[in-house]
C-alpha positions, 0 to 999 in steps of 0.5 A: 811311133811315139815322139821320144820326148813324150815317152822321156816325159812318161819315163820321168813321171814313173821316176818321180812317182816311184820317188814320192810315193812313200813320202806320199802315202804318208802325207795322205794316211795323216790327212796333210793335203796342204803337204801333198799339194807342195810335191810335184804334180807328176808325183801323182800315180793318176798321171801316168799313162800305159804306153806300147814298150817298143813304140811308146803308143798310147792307145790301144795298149794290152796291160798283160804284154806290154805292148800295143794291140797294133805290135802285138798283131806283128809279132804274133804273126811273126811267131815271136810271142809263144803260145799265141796263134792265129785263130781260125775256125 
């Protein structure tokens, strides 16, 4: 499990992302790369990184459920996520 702090700074990336993306595509459509260098650098949409919603892992993560490959496992197995099941052949 991920230490709370890294995924409260990976919160406030996506706040601040969400906050300066209009005044953003703005400044870049006019070619201002002086304005864009004044907003924060964790403004920028390349700095956030997909992280597990339940445990916060960084790696390993599966963009179409949200989660990693390491709790998707558990709650497959678990039946808690429909129309997966274990392949057998």
């Amino acid at each position: 499990m991920a230490r709370e702090s890294l995924k409260a700074r990976e919160r406030k990336r996506e706040s601040l992302v969400a906050k300066y993306a209009k005044k953003r595509a703005l400044l870049k459509a006019a070619g201002d790369f002086a304005g864009l260098d004044k907003l924060p650098k964790n403004s920028s949409a390349v700095r956030l990184h997909n992280r597990c919603k339940l445990t916060g892992r960084p790696k390993g993560y599966m963009r179409k459920f949200g989660i990693n490959r390491v709790t998707f496992r558990e709650m497959a197995s678990a039946g808690k996520i429909p129309g997966i099941t274990k392949s057998s052949w």
